[in-house]
N, C-alpha and C positions, 0 to 999 in steps of 0.2 A: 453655453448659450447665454448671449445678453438677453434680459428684458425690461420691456419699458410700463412704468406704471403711473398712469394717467391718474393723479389723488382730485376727485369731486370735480371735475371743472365743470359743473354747470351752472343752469341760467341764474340761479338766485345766490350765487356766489359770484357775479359780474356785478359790475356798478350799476347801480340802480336798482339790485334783485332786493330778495328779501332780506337776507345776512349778506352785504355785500363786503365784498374783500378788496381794501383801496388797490384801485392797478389790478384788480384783477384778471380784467379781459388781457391785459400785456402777456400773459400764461399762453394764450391759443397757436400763437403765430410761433413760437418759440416750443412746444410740445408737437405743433406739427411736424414739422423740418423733422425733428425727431420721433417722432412716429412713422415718418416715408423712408428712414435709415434701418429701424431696431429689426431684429430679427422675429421676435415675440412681442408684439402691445398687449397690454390689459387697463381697463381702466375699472374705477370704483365710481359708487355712485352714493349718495343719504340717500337715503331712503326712508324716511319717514312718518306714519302713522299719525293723523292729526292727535291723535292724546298722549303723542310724544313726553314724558316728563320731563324730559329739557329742554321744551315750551315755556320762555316765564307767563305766557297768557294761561296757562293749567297751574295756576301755582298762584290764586289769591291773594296780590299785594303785594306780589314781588314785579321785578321790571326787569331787560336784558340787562345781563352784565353784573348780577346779583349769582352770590357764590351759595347753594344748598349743599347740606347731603340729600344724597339720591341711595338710599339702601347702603347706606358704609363706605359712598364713594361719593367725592367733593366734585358738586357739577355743575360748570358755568350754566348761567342757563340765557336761552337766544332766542330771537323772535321766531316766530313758525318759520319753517326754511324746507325745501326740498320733501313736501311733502307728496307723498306716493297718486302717479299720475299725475301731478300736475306741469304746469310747464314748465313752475320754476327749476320741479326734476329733474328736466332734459338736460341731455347733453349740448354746450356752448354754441350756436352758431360758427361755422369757421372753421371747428375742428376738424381736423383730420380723422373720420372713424371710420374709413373703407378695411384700416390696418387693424381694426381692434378685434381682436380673435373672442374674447370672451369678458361680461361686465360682472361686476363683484357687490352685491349689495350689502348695505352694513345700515347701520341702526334702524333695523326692523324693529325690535324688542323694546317696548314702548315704556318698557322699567330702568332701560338702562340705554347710553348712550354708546356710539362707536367712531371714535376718533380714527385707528386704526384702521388699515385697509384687512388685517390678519384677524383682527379680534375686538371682541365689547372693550371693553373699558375693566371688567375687571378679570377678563382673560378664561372667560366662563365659556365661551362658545365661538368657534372658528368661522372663518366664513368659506372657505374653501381653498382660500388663495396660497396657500403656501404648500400644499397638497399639489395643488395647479400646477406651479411651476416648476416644485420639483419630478414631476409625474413629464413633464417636456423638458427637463434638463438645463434647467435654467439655475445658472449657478451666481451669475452679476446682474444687478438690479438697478435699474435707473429709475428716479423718480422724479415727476415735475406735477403741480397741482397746487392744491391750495387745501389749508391756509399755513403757509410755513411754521408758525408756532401751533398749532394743534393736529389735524390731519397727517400732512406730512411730517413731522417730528415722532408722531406715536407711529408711524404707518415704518419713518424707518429705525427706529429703535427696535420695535419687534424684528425686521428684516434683520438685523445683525444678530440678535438673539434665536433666531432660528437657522443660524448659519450662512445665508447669504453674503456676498459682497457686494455692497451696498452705499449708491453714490447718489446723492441729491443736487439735480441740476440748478442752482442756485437762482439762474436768470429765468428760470423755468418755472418756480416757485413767487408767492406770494402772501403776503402775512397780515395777518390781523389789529397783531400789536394792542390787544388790548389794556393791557400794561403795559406805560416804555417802555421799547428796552427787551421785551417779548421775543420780539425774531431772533436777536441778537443773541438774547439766553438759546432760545432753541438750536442756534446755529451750533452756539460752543456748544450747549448739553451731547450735540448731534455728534460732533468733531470727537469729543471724549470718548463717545463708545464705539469707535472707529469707523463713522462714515466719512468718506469723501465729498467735501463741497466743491463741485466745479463751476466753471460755467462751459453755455451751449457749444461756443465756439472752439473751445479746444478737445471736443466726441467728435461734431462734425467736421471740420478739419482733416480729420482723418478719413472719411467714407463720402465727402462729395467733392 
């Protein structure tokens, strides 16, 4: 079974949110089409606790885009984003979510961040998802979301290390770029441990 995996698209990751991701609303229209095809959707969500430590407003003098350790692991740190209940949490206007079977929360844990849609950051606690789809048979993995260098890059790295086959819709994604040059690394880092960079047009192609 294919599945599709929807990485964070919502409200405070669209332009003008709180962390927003240039181009990022360009992700919706391109994630739908693909959500009205896949045979399994999932999608994730932050989820966020306001005394998040990768808050730089919890973190006295420091500002976004400043690098700490966070308990033995280097943690950018970002403006309040996607915190629990609010609207920036929501999922994107636009979206297609009539097809999303089940949501996947991740950085609950207010000590440590979750890039990954599988796991924290330093691989201390799962979130369900890969249990999920193998428990439905789900052996090829698509993913489109945001932010191409952090989210999606950690979400599919784990996806190949847990044995999936695992493709990242390239037009489907969106990046951060906080250092030049960012997506670009994430893309090769991605390419090396054997993901698949496509784009939209040559999955649907085949199924509309």
């Amino acid at each position: 079974m294919k599945a599709l995996l929807l990485v964070d698209i919502q409200n405070d990751f669209l332009p003008g949110g709180a962390l927003e991701v240039p181009r990022g609303d360009e992700v919706i229209p391109v994630a739908s089409r693909l959500a009205r095809s896949a045979d399994l959707v999932v999608a994730t969500k932050d989820w966020h606790p306001p005394d998040h430590k990768s808050f730089a407003p919890n973190h006295p003098g420091r500002k976004p885009g400043d690098v700490i350790d966070l308990n033995g692991t280097e943690q950018v740190l970002w403006p309040p984003h996607c915190v629990q209940h609010t609207p920036g949490s929501e999922l994107a206007p636009g979206l297609e979510t009539s097809q999303i079977a089940e949501i996947f929360y991740k950085g609950i844990d207010p000590e440590i961040d979750s890039y990954s849609a599988f796991f924290d950051n330093r691989h201390l606690r799962a979130t369900g998802l890969g249990d999920y789809l193998r428990e439905r048979g789900a052996e090829e993995i698509f993913i489109a979301g945001v932010a191409t260098d952090y989210c999606v890059r950690w979400t599919a790295l784990d996806a190949v290390e847990l044995g999936f086959d695992t493709v990242v819709v390239e037009d489907g994604c969106r990046g951060i770029d906080l250092n030049p040059g960012d997506i670009k690394r994430a893309l090769e880092e991605m390419r090396r441990a054997g993901v698949r960079i496509v784009g939209s047009d040559s999955l649907l192609g085949a199924v509309e």
